[in-house]
SEMITI-798658 format. One record per residue (C-alpha): residue in one letter; z, y, x. Coordinates in nm, 2 decimals. Layout:
BEGIN
{A,{Z,Y,X}}
...
//
This chain:
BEGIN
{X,{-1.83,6.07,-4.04}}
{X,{-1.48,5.86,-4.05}}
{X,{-1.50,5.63,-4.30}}
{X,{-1.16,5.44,-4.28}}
{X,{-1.00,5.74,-4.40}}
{X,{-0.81,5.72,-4.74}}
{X,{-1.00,5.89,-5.02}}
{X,{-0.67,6.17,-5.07}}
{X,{-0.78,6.25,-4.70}}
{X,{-1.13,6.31,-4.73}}
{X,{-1.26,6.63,-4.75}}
{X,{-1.50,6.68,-5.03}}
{X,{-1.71,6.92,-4.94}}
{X,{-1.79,6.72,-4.66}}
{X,{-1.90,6.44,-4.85}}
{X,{-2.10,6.64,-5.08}}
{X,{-2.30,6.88,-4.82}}
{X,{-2.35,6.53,-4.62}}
{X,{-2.50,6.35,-4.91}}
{X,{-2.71,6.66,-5.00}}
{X,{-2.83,6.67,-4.63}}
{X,{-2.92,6.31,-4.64}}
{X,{-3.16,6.45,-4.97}}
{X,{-3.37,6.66,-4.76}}
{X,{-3.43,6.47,-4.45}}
{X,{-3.58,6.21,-4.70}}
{X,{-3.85,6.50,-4.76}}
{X,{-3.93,6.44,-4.38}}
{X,{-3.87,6.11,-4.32}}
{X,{-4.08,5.96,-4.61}}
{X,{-4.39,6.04,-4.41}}
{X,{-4.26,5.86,-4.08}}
{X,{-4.20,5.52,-4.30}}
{X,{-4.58,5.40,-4.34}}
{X,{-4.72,5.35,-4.00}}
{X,{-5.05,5.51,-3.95}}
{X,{-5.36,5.26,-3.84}}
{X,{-5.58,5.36,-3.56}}
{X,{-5.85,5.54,-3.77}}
{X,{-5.70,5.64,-4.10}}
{X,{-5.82,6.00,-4.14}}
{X,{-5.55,6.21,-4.21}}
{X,{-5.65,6.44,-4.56}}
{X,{-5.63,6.82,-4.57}}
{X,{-5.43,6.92,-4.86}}
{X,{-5.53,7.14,-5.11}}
{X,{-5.37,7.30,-5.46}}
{X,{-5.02,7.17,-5.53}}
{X,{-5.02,6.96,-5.21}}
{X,{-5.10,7.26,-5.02}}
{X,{-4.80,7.48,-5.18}}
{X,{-4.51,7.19,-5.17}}
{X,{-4.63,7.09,-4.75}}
{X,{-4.55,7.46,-4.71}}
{X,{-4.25,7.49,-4.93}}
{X,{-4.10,7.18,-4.70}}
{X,{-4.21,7.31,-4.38}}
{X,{-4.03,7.67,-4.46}}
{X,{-3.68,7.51,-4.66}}
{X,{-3.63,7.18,-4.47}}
{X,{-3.79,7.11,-4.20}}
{X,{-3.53,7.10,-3.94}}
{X,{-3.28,7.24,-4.16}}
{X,{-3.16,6.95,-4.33}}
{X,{-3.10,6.73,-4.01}}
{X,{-2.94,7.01,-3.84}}
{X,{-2.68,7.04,-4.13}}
{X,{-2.64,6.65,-4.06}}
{X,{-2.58,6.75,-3.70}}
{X,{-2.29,6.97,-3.75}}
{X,{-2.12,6.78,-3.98}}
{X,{-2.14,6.48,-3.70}}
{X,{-2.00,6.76,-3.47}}
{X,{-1.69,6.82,-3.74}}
{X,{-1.70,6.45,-3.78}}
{X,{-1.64,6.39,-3.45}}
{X,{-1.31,6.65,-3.40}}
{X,{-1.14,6.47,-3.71}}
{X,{-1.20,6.10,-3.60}}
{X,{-1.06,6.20,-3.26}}
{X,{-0.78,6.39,-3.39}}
{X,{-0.68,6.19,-3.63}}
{X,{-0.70,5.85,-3.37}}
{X,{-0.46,6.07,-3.12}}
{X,{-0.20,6.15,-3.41}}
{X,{-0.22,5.75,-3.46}}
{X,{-0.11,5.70,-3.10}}
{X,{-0.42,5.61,-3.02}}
{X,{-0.64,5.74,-2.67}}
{X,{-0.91,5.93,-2.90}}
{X,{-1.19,5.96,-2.62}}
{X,{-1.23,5.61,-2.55}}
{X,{-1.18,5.50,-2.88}}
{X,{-1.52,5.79,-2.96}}
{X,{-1.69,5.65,-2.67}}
{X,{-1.66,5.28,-2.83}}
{X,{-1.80,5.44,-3.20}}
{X,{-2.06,5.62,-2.98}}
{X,{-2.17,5.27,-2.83}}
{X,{-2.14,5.12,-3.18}}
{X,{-2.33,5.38,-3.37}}
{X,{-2.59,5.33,-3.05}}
{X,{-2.65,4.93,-3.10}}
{X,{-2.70,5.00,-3.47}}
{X,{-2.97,5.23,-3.39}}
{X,{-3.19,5.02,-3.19}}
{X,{-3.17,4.76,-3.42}}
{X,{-3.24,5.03,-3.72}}
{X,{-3.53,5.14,-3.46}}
{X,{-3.74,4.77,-3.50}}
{X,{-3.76,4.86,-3.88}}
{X,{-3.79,5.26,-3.87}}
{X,{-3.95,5.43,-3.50}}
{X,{-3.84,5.75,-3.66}}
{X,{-3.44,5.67,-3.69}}
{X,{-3.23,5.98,-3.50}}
{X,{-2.92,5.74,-3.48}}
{X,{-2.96,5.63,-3.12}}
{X,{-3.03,5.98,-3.01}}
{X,{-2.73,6.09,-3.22}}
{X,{-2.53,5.84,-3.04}}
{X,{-2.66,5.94,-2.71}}
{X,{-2.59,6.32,-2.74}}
{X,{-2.27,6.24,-2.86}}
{X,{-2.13,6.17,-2.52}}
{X,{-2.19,6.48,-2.40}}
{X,{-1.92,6.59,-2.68}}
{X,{-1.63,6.43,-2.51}}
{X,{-1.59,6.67,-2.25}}
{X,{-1.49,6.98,-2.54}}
{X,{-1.21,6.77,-2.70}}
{X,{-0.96,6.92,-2.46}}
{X,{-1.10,7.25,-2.42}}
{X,{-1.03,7.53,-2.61}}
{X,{-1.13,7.70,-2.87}}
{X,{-1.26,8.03,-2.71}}
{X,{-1.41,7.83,-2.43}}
{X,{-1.61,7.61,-2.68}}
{X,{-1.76,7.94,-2.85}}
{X,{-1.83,8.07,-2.52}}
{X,{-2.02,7.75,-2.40}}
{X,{-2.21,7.75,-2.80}}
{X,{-2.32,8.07,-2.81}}
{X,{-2.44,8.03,-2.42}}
{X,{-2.61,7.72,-2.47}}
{X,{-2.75,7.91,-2.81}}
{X,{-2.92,8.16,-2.68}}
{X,{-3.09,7.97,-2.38}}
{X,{-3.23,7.79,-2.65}}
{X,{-3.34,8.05,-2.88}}
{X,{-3.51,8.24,-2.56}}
{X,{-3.70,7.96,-2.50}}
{X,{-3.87,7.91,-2.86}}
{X,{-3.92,8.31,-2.78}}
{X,{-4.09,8.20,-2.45}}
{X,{-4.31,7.93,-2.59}}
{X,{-4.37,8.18,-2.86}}
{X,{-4.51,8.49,-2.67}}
{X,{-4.66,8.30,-2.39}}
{X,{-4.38,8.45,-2.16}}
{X,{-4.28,8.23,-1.82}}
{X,{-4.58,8.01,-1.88}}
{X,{-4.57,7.80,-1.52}}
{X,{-4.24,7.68,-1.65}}
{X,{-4.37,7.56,-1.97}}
{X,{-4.24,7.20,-1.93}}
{X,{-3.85,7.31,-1.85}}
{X,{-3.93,7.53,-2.19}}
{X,{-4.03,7.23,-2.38}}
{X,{-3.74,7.05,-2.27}}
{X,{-3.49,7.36,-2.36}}
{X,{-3.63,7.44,-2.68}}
{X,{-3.67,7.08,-2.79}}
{X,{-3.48,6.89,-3.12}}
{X,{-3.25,6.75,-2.88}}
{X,{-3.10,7.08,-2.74}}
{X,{-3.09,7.22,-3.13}}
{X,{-2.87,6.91,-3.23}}
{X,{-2.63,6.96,-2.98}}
{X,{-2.60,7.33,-3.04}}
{X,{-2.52,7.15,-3.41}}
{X,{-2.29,6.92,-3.29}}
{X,{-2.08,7.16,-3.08}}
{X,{-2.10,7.40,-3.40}}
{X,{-1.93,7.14,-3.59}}
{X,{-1.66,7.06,-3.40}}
{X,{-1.58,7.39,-3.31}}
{X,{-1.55,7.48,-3.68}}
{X,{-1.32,7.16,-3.72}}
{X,{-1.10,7.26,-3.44}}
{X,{-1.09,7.60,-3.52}}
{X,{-0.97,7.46,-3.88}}
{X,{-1.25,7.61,-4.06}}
{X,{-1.34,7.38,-4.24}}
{X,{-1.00,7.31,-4.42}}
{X,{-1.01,7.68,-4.45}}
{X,{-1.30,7.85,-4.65}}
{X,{-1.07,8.01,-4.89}}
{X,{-0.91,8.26,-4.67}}
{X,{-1.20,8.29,-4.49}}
{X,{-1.46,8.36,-4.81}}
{X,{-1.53,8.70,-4.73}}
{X,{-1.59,8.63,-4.40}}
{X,{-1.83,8.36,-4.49}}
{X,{-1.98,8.57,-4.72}}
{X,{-2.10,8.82,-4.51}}
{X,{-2.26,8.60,-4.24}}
{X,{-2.43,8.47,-4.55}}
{X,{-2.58,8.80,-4.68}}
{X,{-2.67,8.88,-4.35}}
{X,{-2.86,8.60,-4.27}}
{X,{-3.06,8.65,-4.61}}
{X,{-3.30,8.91,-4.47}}
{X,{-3.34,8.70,-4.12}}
{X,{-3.43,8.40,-4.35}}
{X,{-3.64,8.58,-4.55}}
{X,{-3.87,8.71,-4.27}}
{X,{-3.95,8.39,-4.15}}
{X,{-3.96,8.24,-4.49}}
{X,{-4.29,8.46,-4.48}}
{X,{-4.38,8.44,-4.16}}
{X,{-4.42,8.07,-4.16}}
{X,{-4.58,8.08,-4.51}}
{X,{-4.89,8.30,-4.38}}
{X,{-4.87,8.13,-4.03}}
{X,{-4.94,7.79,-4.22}}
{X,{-5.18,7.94,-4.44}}
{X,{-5.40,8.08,-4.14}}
{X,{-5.37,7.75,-3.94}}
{X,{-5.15,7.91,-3.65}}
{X,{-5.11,7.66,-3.39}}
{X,{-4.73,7.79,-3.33}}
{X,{-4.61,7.74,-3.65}}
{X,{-4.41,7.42,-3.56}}
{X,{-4.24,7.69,-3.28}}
{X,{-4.19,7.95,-3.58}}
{X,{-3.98,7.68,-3.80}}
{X,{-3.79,7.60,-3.45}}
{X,{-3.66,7.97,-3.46}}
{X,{-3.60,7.99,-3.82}}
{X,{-3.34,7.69,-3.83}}
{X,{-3.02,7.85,-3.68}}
{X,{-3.04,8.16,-3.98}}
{X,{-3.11,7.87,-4.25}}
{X,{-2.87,7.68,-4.14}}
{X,{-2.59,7.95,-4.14}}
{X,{-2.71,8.05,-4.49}}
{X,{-2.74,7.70,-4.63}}
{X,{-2.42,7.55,-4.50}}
{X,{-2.18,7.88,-4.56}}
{X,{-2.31,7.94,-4.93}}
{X,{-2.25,7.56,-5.00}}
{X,{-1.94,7.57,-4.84}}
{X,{-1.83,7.88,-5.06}}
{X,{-2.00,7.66,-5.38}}
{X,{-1.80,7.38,-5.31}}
{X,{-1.46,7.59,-5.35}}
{X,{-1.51,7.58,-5.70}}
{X,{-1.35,7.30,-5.90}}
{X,{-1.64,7.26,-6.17}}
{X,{-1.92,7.27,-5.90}}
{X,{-1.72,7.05,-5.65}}
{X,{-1.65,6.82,-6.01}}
{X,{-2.04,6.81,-6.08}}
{X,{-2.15,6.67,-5.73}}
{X,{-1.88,6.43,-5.72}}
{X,{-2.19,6.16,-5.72}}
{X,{-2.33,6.34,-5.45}}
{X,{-2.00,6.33,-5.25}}
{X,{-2.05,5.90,-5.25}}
{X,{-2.38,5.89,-5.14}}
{X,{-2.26,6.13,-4.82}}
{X,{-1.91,5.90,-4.80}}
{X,{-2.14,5.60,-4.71}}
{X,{-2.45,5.79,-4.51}}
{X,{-2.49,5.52,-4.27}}
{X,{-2.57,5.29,-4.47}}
{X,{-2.78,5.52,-4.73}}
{X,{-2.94,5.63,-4.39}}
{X,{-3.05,5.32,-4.32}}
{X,{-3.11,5.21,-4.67}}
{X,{-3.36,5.51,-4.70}}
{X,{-3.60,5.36,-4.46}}
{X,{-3.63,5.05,-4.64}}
{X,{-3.66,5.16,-4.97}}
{X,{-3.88,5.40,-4.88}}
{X,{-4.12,5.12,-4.67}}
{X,{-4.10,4.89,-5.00}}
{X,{-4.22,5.20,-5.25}}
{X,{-4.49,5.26,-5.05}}
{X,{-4.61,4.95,-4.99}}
{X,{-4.57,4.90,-5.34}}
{X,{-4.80,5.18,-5.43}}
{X,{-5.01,5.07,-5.16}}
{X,{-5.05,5.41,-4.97}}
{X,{-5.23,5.44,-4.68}}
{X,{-5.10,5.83,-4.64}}
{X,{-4.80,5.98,-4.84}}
{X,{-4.89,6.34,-4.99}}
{X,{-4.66,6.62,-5.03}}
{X,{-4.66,6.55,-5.42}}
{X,{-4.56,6.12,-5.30}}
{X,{-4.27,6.26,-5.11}}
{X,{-4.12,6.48,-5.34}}
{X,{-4.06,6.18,-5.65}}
{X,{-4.04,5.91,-5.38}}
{X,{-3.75,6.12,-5.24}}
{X,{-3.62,6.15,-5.59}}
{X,{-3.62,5.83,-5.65}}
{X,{-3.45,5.68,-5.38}}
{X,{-3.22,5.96,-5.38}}
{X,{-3.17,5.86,-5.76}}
{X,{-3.10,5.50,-5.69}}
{X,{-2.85,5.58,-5.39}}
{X,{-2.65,5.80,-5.61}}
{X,{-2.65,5.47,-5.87}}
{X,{-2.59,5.25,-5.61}}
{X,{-2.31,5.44,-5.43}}
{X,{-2.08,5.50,-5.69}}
{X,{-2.11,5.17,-5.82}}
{X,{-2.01,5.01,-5.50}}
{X,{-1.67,5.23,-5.46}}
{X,{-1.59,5.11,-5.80}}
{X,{-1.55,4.79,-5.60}}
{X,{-1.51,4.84,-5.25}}
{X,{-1.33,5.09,-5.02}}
{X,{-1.61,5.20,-4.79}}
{X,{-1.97,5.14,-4.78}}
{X,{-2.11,4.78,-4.59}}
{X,{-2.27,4.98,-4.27}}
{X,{-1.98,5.21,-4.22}}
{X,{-1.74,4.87,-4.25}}
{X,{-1.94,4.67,-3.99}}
{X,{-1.95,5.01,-3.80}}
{X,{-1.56,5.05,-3.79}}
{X,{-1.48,4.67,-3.70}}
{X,{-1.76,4.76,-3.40}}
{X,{-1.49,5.05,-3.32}}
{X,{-1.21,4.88,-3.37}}
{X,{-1.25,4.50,-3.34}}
{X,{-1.06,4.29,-3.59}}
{X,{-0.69,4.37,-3.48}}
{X,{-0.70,4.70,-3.46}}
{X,{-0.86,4.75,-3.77}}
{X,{-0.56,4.53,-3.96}}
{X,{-0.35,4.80,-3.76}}
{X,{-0.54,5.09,-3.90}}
{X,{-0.54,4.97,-4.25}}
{X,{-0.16,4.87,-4.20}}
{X,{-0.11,5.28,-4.08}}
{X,{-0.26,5.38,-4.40}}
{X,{-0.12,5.22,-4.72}}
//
């Protein structure tokens, strides 16, 4: 997420797949943006409410953030990289965007309890240490850190090593699953993956079509699990993330090498080149649509056209503003945070 880039730098795909993540966390998030009173009964959903809770629970939940986790991760290896090709000392100057990104997120948290930018910020740190390492050591240390992970859902699952159940929770917890994101994304940045997909489509394309059966399973799993009232669904979602994530982000990675698809989401890529501030932005339009309708809960049926909608008026919005400006207004206050006012002259002096 480097917004002082110049546009000819940018990576589209990037933009795109970021702005399309930001759509489905809005499924998730619009719940978390009406704060419920002490007392308000909570309805059981039936009919079409019923089918769409379950359709979100099996194709985003999780899913969508996670994809917003690894691009932060491939975010992170190009800011860095790019700042040490400038001359600059790339760790510190990630450590002062990490601190930055941390301040905005306690402020976003008075508005929105539910923000994941402090957390981001927080696991970020534990980033820094990979930027010199190598490439086979960072894929040794992912697919480690991977499986711990994945054992533990398995754990929680079956019942297995019950008297540690607390150091499971802690393992198999959101946190652990964005880091395994993060550290995904950089390691595809370093590894040059990312600027790579087309000599790599068939490659892709396979861990794709192999997923698609894994995916599938669970896709049906969850669905009767839900149905029945399973009490480990939420653990069932947890170990269905990884597979959807590898099938969602490598077949819209292999969409996005085409010209006319890449050319009809070029809206989509604006809303993901200023995601900090739509980020933030979707908490408050949210809050005001709600309290407009005057909802005391938001139904499955709510969120779907109140994510819509916003999503509609950020993809307005954003492409209106870079008609005019150069960046979006968060992810300017966020760069003079990293920069400070000189350096940021500098930058913009480097680049025209």
């Amino acid at each position: 997420m480097n917004p002082s880039i110049p546009q000819k730098e940018r990576i589209a795909a990037l933009d795109i797949i970021r702005g399309l993540a930001l759509f489905g966390i809005l499924f998730i998030n619009i719940k978390g943006y009406i704060i419920l009173m002490e007392g308000t009964e909570i309805p059981v959903y039936t009919g079409i409410n019923e089918v769409i809770d379950t359709l979100i629970l099996i194709f985003v939940e999780k899913k969508f953030f996670s994809i917003f986790s690894f691009l932060f991760g491939v975010g992170f290896y190009l800011f860095a990289s790019r700042a040490e090709k400038r001359g600059d000392k790339p760790l510190r100057r990630f450590t002062r965007r990490l601190l930055a990104m941390l301040l905005i997120g306690i402020v976003h948290f008075l508005f929105f309890w539910g923000t994941i930018l402090p957390f981001y910020a927080l696991l970020g740190f534990f980033l820094l240490p990979f930027y010199r390492a190598r490439v086979a050591t960072i894929s040794k240390w992912l697919a480690g850190i991977t499986g711990v992970y994945l054992l533990a859902l398995i754990f929680k699952l079956t019942g297995g090593l019950s008297s540690f159940s607390n150091v499971l929770d802690n393992i198999g917890a959101d946190s652990t699953l964005i880091f395994i994101m993060f550290l995904a994304g950089f390691l595809a940045a370093k590894a040059d993956l990312i600027r790579r997909v087309s000599e790599w489509k068939k490659q892709i394309r396979s861990v794709a079509m192999g997923v698609v059966p894994i995916v599938a399973g669970f896709s049906i799993w969850i669905w009767y699990a839900s149905q029945s009232g399973a009490e480990n669904v939420k653990l069932i979602v947890s170990l269905s993330t990884i597979p959807a994530v590898l099938l969602y982000a490598s077949s819209l990675f292999l969409l996005m090498e085409h010209e006319r698809i890449r050319s009809f989401f070029q809206p989509v890529a604006r809303v993901g080149q200023m995601a900090l501030t739509n980020y933030v932005a979707q908490s408050f339009l949210g809050s005001l649509i709600i309290s407009f309708m005057g909802l005391e809960t938001v139904s499955p049926v709510n969120v779907v056209w109140i994510a819509c909608l916003i999503f509609l008026v950020q993809i307005i919005y954003s492409n209106l503003w870079f008609k005019f400006f150069a960046m979006g207004p968060m992810e300017k206050v966020w760069r003079f945070m990293t920069y400070g006012k000189q350096t940021a002259k500098k930058t913009n002096s480097l680049q025209t």
